[in-house]
Backbone bond lengths (Angstrom), bond angles and torsions (degrees), N, CA, C in turn:
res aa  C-N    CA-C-N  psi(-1)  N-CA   C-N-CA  omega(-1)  CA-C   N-CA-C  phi
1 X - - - 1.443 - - 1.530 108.75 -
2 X 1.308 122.22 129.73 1.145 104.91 -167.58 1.851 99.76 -112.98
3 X 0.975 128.85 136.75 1.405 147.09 -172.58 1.857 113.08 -89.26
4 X 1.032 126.44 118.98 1.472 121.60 174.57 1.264 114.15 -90.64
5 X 1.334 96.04 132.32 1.801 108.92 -162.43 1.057 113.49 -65.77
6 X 1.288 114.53 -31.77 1.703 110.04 -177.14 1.554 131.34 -97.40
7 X 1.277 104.20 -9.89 1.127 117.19 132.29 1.483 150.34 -44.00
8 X 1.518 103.97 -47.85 1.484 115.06 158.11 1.390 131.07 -81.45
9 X 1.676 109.04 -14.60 1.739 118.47 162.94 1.671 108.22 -87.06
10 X 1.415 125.81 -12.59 1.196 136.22 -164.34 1.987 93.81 -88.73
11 X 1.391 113.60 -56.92 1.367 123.43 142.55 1.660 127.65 -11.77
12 X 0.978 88.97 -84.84 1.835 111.80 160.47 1.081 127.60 -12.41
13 X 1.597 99.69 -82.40 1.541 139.15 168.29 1.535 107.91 -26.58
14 X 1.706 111.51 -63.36 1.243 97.74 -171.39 1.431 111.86 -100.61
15 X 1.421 138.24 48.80 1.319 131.89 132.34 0.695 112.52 -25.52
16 X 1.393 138.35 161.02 1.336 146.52 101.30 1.426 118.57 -63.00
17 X 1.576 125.04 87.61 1.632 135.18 -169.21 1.218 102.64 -79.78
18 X 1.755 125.79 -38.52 1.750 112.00 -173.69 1.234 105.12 -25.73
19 X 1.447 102.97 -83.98 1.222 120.13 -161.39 1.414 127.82 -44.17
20 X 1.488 133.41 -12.65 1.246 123.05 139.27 1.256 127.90 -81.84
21 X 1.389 140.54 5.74 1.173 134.75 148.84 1.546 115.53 -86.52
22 X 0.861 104.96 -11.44 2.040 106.07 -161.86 1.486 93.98 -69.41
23 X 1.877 110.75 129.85 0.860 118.54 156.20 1.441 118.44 -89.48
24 X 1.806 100.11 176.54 1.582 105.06 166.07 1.530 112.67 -104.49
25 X 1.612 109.26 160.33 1.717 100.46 174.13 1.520 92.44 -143.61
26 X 1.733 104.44 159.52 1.527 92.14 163.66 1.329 105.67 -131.91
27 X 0.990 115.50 -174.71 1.795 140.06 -158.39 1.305 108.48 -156.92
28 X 1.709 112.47 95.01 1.239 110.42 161.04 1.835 121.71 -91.61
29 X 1.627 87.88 147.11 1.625 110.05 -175.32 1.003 113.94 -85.99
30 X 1.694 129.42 113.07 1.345 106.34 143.89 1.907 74.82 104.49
31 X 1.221 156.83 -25.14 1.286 161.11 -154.05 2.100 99.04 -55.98
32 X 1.395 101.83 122.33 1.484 119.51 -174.90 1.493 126.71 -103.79
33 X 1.538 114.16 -9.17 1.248 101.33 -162.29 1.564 97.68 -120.16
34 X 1.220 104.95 -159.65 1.807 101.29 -157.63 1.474 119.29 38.23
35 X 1.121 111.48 50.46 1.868 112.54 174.80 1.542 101.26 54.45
36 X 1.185 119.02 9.57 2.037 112.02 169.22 1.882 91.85 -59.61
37 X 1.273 108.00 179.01 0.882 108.78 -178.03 1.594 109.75 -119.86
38 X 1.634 162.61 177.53 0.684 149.76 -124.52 1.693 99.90 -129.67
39 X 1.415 98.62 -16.80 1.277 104.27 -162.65 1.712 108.57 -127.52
40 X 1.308 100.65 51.53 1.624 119.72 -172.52 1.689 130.08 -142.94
41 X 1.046 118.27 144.84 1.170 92.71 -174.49 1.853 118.45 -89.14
42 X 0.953 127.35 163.33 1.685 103.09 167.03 1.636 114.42 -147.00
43 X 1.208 100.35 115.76 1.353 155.26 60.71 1.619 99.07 -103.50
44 X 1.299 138.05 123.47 1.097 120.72 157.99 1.957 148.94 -61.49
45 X 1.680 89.72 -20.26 1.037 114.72 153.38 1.483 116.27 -147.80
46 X 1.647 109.26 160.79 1.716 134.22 -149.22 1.442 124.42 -111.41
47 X 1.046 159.89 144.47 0.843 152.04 170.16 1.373 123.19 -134.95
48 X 1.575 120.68 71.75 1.608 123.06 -150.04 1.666 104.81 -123.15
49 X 1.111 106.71 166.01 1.444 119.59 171.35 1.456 141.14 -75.65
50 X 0.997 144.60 143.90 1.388 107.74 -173.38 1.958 124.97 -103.67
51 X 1.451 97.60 131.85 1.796 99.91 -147.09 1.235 105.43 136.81
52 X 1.983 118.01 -29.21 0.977 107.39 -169.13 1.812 113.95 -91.78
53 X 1.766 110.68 -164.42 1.749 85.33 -169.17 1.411 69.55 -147.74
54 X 1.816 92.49 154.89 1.577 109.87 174.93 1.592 108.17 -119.81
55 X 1.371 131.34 126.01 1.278 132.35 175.79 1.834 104.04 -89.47
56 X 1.515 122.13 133.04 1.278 132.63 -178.48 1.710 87.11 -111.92
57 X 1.281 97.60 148.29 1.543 121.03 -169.47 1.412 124.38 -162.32
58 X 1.317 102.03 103.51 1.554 105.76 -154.80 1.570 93.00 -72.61
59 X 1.066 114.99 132.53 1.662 132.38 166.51 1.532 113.14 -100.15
60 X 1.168 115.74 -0.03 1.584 118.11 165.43 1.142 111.23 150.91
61 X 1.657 116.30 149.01 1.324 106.20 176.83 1.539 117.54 109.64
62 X 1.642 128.55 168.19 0.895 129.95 -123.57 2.050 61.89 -138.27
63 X 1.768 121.37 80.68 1.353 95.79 142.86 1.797 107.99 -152.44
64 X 1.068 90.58 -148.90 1.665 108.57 178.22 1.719 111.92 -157.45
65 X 1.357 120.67 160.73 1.221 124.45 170.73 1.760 115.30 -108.74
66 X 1.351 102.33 130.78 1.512 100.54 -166.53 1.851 107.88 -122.49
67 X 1.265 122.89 106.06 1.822 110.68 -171.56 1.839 94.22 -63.55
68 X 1.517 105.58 137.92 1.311 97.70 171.09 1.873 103.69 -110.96
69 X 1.269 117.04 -1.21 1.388 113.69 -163.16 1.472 117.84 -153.56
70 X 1.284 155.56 143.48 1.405 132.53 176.19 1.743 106.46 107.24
71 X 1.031 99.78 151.01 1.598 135.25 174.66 1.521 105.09 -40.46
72 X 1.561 111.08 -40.23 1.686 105.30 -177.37 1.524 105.65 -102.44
73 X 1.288 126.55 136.92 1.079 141.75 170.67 1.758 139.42 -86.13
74 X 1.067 127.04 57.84 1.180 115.71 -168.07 1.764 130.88 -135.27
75 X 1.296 132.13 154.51 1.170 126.13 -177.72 1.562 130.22 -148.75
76 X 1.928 112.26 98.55 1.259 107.23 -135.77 1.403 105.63 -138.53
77 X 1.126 113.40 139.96 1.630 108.00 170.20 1.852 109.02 -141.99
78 X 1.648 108.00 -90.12 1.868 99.76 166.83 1.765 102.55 -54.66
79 X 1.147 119.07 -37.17 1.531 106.86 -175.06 1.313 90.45 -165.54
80 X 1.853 122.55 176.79 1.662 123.99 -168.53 1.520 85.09 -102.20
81 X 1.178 158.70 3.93 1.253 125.54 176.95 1.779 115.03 -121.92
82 X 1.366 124.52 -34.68 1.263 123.50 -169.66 1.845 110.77 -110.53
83 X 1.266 92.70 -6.83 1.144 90.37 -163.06 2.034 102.25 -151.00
84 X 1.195 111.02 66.48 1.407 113.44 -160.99 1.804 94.32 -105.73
85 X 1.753 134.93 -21.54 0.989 103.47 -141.37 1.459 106.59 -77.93
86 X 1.474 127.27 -139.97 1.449 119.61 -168.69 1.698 96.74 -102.29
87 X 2.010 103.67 117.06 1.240 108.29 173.12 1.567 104.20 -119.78
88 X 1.844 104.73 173.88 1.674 131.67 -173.35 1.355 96.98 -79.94
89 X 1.557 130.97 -30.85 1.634 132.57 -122.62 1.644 81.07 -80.17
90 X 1.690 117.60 179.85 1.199 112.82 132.45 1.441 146.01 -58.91
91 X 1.126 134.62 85.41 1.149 106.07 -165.56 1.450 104.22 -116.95
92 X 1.625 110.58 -161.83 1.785 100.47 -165.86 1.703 76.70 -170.27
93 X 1.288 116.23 143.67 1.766 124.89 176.03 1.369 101.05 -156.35
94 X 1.536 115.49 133.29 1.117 124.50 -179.21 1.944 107.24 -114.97
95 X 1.530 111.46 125.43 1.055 126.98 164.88 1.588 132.83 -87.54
96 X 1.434 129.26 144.91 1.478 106.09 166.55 1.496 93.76 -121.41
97 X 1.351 104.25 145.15 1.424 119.28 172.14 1.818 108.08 -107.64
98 X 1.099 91.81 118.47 1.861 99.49 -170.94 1.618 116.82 -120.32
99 X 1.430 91.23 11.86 2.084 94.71 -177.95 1.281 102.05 -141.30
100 X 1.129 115.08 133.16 1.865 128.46 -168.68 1.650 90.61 -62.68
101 X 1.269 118.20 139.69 1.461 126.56 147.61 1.863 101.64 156.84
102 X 1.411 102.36 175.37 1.252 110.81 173.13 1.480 99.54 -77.02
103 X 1.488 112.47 146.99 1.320 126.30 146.12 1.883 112.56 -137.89
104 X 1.452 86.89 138.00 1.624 102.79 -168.91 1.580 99.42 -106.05
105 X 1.299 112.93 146.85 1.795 120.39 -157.52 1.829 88.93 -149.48
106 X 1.660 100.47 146.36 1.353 109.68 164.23 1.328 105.27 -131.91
107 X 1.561 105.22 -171.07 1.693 125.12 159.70 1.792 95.80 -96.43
108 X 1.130 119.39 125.86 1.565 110.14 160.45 1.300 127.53 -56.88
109 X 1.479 96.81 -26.29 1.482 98.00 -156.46 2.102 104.20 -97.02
110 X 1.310 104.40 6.09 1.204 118.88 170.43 1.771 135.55 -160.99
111 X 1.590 93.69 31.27 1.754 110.43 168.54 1.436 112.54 -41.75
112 X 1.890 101.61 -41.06 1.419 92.72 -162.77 1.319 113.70 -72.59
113 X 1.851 127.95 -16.13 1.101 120.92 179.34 1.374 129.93 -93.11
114 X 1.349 109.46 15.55 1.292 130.39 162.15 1.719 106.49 114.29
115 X 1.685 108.19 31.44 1.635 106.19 -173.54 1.537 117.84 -92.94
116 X 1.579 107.88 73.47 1.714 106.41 -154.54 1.968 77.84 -131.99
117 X 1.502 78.79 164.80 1.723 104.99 173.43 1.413 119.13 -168.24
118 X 1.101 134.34 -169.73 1.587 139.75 -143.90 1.506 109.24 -173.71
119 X 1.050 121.21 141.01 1.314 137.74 178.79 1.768 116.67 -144.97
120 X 1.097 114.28 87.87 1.507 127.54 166.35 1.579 104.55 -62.04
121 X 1.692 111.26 135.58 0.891 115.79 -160.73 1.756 98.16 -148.03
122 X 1.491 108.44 104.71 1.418 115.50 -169.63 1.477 119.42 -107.56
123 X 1.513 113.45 132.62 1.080 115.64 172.85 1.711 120.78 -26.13
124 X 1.598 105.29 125.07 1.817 108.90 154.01 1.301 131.89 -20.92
125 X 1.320 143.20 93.35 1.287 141.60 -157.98 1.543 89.91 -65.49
126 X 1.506 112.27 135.30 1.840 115.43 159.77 1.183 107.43 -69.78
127 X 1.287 122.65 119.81 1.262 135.53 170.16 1.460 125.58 -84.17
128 X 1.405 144.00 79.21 1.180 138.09 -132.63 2.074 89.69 -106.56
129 X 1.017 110.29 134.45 2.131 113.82 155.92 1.441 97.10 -121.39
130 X 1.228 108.66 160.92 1.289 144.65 125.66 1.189 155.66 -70.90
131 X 1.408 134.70 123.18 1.213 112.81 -152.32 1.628 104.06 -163.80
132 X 1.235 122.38 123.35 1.300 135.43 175.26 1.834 115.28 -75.64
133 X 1.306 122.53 128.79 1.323 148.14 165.83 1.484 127.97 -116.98
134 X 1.179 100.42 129.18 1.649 100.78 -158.61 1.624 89.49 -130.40
């Protein structure tokens, strides 16, 4: 049977591939133990892909996560739209970052004490195979 090649790269082509590579990461808020400090984020800064998604998770404390800069936009604490400002509750919010660039994120309710972080956000590696058709 013979298969036409460009057809099956034409196939290909329009995957959508992020999304099987996209990892997850998280980012705890507000994180206290091991000498972190209470009012930080941790990891404080990121180094992710783009496709991939970061979950924020308040580990204690009175905050929220706010993007102040960058390609991704967001501002979240019980949830990113009705209810973002800086809360105690548990909460947990998941972002996807889908455009290469830095974006820089705080706590509002404690930028000034140094509650800032960063997330580098790098282009989709091209993933090239090879592959024989007969």
């Amino acid at each position: 049977m013979r298969v036409d090649t460009r057809l099956v790269a034409a196939i290909l082509l329009c995957q959508p591939l992020s999304s099987v590579w996209a990892a997850s990461h998280t980012v705890l808020v507000g994180q206290n133990n091991l000498g972190q400090s209470a009012l930080a984020f941790n990891p404080s800064s990121l180094t992710i892909n783009a496709g991939d998604t970061v979950t924020f998770t308040n580990a204690g404390g009175f905050h929220n996560v706010d993007s102040t800069s960058g390609p991704t936009t967001f501002k979240c604490s019980v949830n990113c739209t009705t209810n973002n400002t800086p809360n105690s509750s548990a909460w947990s919010q998941t972002v996807t970052f889908p455009t290469p660039g830095t974006v820089t994120y705080q706590c509002d309710q404690h930028a000034g004490s140094g509650m800032v972080g960063s997330i580098t956000v790098n282009a989709l590696p091209v993933r090239l195979q090879s592959f024989d058709v007969d």
